[in-house]
C-alpha positions, 0 to 999 in steps of 0.5 A, a space after each residue: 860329967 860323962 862316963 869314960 869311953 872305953 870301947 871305940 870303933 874305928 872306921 875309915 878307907 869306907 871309899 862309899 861302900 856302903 853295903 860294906 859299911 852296913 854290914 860293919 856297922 852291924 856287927 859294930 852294934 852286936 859289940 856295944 861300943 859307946 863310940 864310932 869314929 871314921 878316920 876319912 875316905 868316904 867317897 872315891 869308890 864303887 858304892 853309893 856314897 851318898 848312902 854312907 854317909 847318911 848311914 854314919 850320919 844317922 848312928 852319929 859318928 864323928 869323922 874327919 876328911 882323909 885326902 880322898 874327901 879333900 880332893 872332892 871338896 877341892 875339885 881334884 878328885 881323879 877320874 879312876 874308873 876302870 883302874 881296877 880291871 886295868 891293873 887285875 891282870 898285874 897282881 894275879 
């Protein structure tokens, strides 16, 4: 029988940063957890998502889809680009 996990990392809301991810995964590595999981939200964001992905894939992290990766898979993904700089003047 395998020994029980006692230290999780919990991930989501990645949104294909992937230099981000990196740096967590990083950090994830100094702290000896015996598991990572990523709660959805892969793509949909600046980064490369590709690139993520593999590097979850890679150090073998369970994940499941969050609504931003269902609406990829479903082809109803939004086209959101220049959201950000649109609504920067708002919030300041």
């Amino acid at each position: 029988m395998p020994a029980p996990l006692r230290r999780i990392a919990c991930l989501g809301d990645l949104h294909a940063e992937d230099r981000r991810l990196e740096e967590a995964l990083a950090r994830i590595d100094r702290l000896g957890v015996d598991a990572i999981l990523c709660v959805g939200d892969l793509v949909d964001g600046s980064g490369d998502a590709d690139r993520a992905i593999a590097l979850l894939a890679a150090r073998g992290v369970t994940c499941v889809r969050g609504n931003h990766d269902r609406w990829l898979l479903a082809g109803l993904l939004r086209d959101l680009r220049g959201a950000t700089q649109a609504i920067l003047p708002a919030t300041r």
